[in-house]
C-alpha positions in Angstrom: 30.1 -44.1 60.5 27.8 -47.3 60.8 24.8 -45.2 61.5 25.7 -43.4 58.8 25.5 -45.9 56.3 22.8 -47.4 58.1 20.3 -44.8 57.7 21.8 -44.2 54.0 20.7 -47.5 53.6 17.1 -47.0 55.2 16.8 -43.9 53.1 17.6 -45.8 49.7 15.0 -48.3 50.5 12.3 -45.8 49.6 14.0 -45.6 45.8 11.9 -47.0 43.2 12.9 -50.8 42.5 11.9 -50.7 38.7 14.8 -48.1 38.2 17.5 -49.9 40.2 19.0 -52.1 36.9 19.2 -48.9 34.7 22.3 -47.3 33.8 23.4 -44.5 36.3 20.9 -45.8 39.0 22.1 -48.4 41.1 23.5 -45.7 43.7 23.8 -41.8 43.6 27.9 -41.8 43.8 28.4 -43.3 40.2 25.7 -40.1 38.7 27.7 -37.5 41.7 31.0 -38.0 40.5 31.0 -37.7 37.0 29.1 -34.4 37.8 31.6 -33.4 40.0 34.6 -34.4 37.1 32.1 -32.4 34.8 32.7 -29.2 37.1 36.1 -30.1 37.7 37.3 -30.6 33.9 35.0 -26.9 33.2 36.6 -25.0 35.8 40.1 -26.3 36.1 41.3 -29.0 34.0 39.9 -28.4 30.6 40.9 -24.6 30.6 44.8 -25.8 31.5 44.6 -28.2 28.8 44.0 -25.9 26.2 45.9 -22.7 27.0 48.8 -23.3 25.2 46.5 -25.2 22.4 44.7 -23.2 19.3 40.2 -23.7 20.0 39.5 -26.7 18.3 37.0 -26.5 14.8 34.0 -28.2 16.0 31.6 -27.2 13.6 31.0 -30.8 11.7 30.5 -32.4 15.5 27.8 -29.5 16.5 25.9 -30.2 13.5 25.7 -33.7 14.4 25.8 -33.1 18.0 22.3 -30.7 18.0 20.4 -32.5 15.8 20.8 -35.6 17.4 19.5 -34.1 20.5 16.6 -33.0 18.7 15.5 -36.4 17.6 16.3 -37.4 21.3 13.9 -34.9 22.7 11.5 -35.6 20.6 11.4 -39.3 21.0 11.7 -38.6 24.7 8.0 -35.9 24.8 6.4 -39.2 22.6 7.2 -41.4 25.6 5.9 -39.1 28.1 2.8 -39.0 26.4 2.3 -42.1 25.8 3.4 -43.2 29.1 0.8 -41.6 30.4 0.0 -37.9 29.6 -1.9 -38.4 26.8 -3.2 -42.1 27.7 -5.0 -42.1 31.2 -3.0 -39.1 33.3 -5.9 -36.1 34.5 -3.1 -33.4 33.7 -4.3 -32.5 37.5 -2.8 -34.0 40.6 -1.4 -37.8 39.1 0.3 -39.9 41.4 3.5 -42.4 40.8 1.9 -45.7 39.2 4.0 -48.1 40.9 3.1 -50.8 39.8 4.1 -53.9 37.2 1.5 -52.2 34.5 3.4 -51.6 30.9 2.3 -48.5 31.1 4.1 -47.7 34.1 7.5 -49.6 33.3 7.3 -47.4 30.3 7.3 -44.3 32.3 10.2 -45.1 33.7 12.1 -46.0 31.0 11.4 -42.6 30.0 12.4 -41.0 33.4 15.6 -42.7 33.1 16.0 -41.7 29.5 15.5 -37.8 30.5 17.7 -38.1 33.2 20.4 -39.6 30.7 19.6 -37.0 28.2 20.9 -34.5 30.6 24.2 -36.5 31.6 24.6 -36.1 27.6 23.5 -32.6 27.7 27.1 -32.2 29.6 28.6 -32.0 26.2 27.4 -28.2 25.5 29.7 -27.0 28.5 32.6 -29.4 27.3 32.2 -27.5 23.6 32.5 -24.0 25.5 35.9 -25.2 26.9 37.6 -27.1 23.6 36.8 -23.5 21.6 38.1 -22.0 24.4 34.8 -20.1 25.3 35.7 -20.1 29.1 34.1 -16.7 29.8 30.6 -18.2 28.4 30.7 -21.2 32.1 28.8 -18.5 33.7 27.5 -19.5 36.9 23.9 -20.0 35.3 25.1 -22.3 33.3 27.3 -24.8 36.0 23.9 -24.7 37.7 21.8 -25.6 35.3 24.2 -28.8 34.1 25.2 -30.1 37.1 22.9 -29.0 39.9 19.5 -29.6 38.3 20.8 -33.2 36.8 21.8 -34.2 40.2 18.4 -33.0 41.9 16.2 -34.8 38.9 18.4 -37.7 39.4 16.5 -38.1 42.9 13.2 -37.4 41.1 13.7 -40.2 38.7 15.1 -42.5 41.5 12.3 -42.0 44.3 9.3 -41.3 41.9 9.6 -42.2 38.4 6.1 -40.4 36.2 3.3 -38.9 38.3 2.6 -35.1 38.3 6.0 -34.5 39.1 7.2 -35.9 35.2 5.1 -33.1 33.6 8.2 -30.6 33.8 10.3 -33.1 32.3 8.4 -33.6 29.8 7.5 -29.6 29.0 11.4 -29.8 29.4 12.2 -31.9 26.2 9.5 -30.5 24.2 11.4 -27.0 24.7 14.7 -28.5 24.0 13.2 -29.6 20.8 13.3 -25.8 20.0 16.4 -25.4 21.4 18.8 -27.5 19.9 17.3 -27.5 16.7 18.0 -24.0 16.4 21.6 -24.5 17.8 22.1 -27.0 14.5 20.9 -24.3 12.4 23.0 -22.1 13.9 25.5 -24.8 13.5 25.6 -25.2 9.9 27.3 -21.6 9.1 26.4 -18.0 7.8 24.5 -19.3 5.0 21.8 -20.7 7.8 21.3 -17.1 9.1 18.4 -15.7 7.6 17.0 -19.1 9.2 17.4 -17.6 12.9 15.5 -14.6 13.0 13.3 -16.4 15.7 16.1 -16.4 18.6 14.3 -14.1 20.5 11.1 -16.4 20.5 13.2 -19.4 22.3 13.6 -17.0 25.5 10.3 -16.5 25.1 9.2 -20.1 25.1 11.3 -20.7 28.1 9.6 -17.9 30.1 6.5 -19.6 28.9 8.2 -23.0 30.1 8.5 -21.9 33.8 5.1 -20.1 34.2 3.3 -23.6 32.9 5.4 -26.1 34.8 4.8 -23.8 38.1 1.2 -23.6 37.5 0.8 -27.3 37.1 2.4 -28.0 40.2 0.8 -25.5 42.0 -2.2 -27.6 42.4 -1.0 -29.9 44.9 -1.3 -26.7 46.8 -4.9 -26.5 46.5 -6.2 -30.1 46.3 -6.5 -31.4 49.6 -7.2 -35.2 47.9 -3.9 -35.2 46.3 -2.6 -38.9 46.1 1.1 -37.7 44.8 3.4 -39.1 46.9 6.4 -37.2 47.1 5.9 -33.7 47.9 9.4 -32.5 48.5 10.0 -33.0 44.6 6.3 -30.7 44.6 8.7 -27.8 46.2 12.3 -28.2 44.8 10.4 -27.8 41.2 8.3 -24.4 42.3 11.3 -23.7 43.5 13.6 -23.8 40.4 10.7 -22.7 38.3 10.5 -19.5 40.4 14.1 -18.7 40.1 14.9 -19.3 36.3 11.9 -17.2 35.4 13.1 -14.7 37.8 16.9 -15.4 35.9 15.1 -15.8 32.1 13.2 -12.2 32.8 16.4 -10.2 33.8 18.4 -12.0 30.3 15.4 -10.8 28.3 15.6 -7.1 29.6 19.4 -7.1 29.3 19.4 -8.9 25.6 16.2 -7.2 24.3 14.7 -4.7 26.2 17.9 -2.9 27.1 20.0 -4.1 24.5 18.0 -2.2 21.8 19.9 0.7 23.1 23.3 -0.9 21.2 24.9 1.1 18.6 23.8 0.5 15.7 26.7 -0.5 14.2 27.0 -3.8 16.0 26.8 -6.8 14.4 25.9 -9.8 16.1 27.6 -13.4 14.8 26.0 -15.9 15.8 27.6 -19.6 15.6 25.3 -22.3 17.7 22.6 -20.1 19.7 21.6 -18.9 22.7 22.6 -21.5 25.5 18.4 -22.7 28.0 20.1 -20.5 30.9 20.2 -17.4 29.1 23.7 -17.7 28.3 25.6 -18.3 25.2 25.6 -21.5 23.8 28.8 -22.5 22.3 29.9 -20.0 20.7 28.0 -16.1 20.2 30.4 -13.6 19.6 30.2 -9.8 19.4 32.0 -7.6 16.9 32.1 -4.4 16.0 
């Protein structure tokens, strides 16, 4: 057990210091558990809460919910850039600035903030259980809320801006789209002749994937490259290989194949199409 924690302790030493006071990031148990209540409280505990209880009318909080998300995405893509994407970065192979410069303390104040974003983020699962949308916490979606949080947790912890920020920040710019649709969506029939572009955010998140895997595809090919922590490199080729490969397969089965409904259907739609190709709080079918 004391070699354990010993060489926890060794490991955690290679942790950016300039992140250590901000919330969530003194230790990875604090940021692990509430992801594990999160999965806990979606799989188990929320759905026995409210089986005997009538979906709750979150309509008003949605509104507010989305849209706040979309000035928080926003603001967070305006850091990243000028952080350091739009004020000194290549756009090629960029190392970690780990140093005292303002410019670097502001990237990570900006990593943290992305990361928290996504702790936030936790709330679109908690809305799918309180409407008592259970069958909508597809596995996609668990994974993409608690896995990938946990995974950039490390990224923001051990190497806070660099090449390896440019996903976050294609990230936020997409979930600009995103939930600003969902508040559309949000606000009720009257907003529907607003949403005719729901097929264009699966696009953009296609899109999303193929540009994040290209840019980090050149530490592949640049022998000089001075960024420092190459695992994060792979875990982010990684993911950006499988959601495309996920994103594809929900575009043939939503609008390739599904052109083959009958054409009676009517699609309702009440918040949007959830980033992991599943529903997002709430898209029912009727006929």
């Amino acid at each position: 057990m004391d070699s354990l924690l010993t060489m926890y302790q060794d490991f955690m030493k290679g942790a950016d210091p300039r992140i250590a006071s901000y919330p969530l990031m003194q230790s990875p148990f604090l940021m692990t558990g509430i992801l594990l209540c999160y999965v806990y409280f979606v799989l188990s505990l929320g759905p026995r809460l409210m089986a005997n209880r009538k979906p709750l009318d979150l309509k008003k909080f949605m509104v507010v919910y989305n849209f706040s998300l979309v000035g928080l995405s926003l603001y967070t893509v305006y850091e990243f850039l000028m952080a350091g994407w739009l004020t000194g970065y290549t756009w090629k192979c960029d190392p970690v600035d780990e140093s005292q410069d303002p410019k670097a303390l502001r990237m990570v104040r900006v990593a943290w903030l992305f990361i928290f974003s996504k702790f936030i983020e936790l709330m679109d699962t908690v809305i799918f259980v309180l409407r008592k949308k259970n069958e909508q916490v597809t596995f996609l979606h668990l994974f993409h809320h608690s896995a990938l949080p946990w995974s950039w947790w490390w990224g923001a912890k051990f190497g806070p801006g660099g090449m390896g920020s440019f996903h976050a920040m294609v990230n936020s710019m997409v979930h600009v789209v995103m939930y600003f649709y969902y508040g559309l969506s949000a606000l009720g029939p009257a907003y529907q002749k607003y949403l005719w572009w729901k097929k264009h955010i699966t696009a953009i998140q296609l899109l999303q994937f193929v540009v994040v895997s290209l840019h980090i595809s050149q530490y592949y090919f640049m022998p000089s490259c001075q960024y420092q922590f190459p695992i994060f490199i792979h875990l982010i080729w990684i993911y950006g290989t499988i959601f495309f490969l996920l994103f594809s397969n929900f575009w043939y089965q939503s609008y390739t194949k599904g052109k083959r409904l009958p054409k009676g259907t009517v699609w309702s739609q009440h918040n949007g199409i959830h980033q992991n190709g599943a529903v997002a709080n709430g898209k029912t079918k009727a006929n």
